[in-house]
C-alpha positions in Angstrom: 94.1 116.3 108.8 90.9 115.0 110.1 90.1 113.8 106.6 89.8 109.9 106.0 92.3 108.6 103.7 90.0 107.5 100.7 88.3 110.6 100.7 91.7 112.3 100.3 92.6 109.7 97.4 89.2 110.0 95.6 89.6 114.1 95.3 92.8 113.7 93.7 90.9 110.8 91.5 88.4 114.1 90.9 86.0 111.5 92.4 85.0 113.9 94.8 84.7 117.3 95.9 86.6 119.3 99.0 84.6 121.3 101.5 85.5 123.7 104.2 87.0 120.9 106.6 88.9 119.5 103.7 90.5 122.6 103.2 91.0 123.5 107.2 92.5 120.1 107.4 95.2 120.6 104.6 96.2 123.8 105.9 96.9 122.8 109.2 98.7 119.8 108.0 101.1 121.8 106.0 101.4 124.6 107.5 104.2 125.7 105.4 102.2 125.5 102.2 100.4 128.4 101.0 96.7 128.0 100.1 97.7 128.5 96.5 100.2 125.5 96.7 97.9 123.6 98.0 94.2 124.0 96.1 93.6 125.5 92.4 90.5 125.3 90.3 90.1 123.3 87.4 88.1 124.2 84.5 84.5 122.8 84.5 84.2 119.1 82.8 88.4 118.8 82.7 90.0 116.1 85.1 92.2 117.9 87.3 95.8 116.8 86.9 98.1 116.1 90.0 100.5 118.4 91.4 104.5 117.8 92.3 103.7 120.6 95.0 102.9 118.1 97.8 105.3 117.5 100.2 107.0 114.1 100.0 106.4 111.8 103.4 109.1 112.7 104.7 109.2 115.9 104.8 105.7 115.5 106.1 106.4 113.7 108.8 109.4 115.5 110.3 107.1 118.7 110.4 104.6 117.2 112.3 106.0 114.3 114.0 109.6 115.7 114.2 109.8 114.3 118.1 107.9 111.0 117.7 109.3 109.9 114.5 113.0 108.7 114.1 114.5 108.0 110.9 114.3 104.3 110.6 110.3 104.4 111.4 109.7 107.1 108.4 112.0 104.7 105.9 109.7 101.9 107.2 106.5 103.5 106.8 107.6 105.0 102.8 108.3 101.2 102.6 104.8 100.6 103.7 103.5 103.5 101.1 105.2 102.1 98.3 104.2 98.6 98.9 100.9 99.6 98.6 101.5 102.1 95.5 102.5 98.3 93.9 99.9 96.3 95.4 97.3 98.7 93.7 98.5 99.3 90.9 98.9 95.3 90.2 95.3 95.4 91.2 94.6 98.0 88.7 95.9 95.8 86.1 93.8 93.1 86.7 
C-alpha cells in the first residue's frame, strides 16, 4: 500500500487523516473493493466507527501474494496478527 502501518492504525483510531496517497494506496491493494467499500465520511466532531468491509488477511493475501504465499505461511502470519492483537490489548489494560 505504500502507507506505513501505524499511519494505517492511527486513521482507523480517527487519530489521523487520509490523503491522496492513502487513498491510491488502498485502492490498489484491494482492487476488488469499490471506493465506497473502502472510504465514507463521518460527520464532523463524531469518531468514525470501524467497518466489517475489510477483507480478512487471508483473503488479502491470496489476491496479492497468491504465488508467493502458501497456506501454512498465511496461518503463520494470522498467528503473528493475533498475537499482537493480545499483546496490545494486554498493554492497553495496563
Amino acid at each position: 500500500m505504500g502507507i506505513s502501518t501505524g499511519h494505517i492504525y492511527k486513521v482507523r483510531q480517527g487519530k489521523r487523516s487520509i490523503n491522496q496517497k492513502f487513498i491510491i494506496g488502498a485502492t490498489r491493494a484491494f482492487p476488488k473493493y469499490n471506493l465506497d467499500d473502502l472510504f465514507w465520511v463521518a460527520p464532523e466532531g463524531q469518531p468514525v466507527k470501524s467497518s466489517n468491509k475489510w477483507p480478512e488477511f487471508r483473503e488479502y493475501a491470496r489476491q496479492k501474494y497468491p504465488n508467493e504465499l502458501d497456506e501454512d505461511l498465511i496461518t503463520m502470519i494470522e498467528d503473528l496478527i493475533e498475537r499482537r492483537r493480545a499483546k496490545r490489548q494486554n498493554d492497553d489494560g495496563k
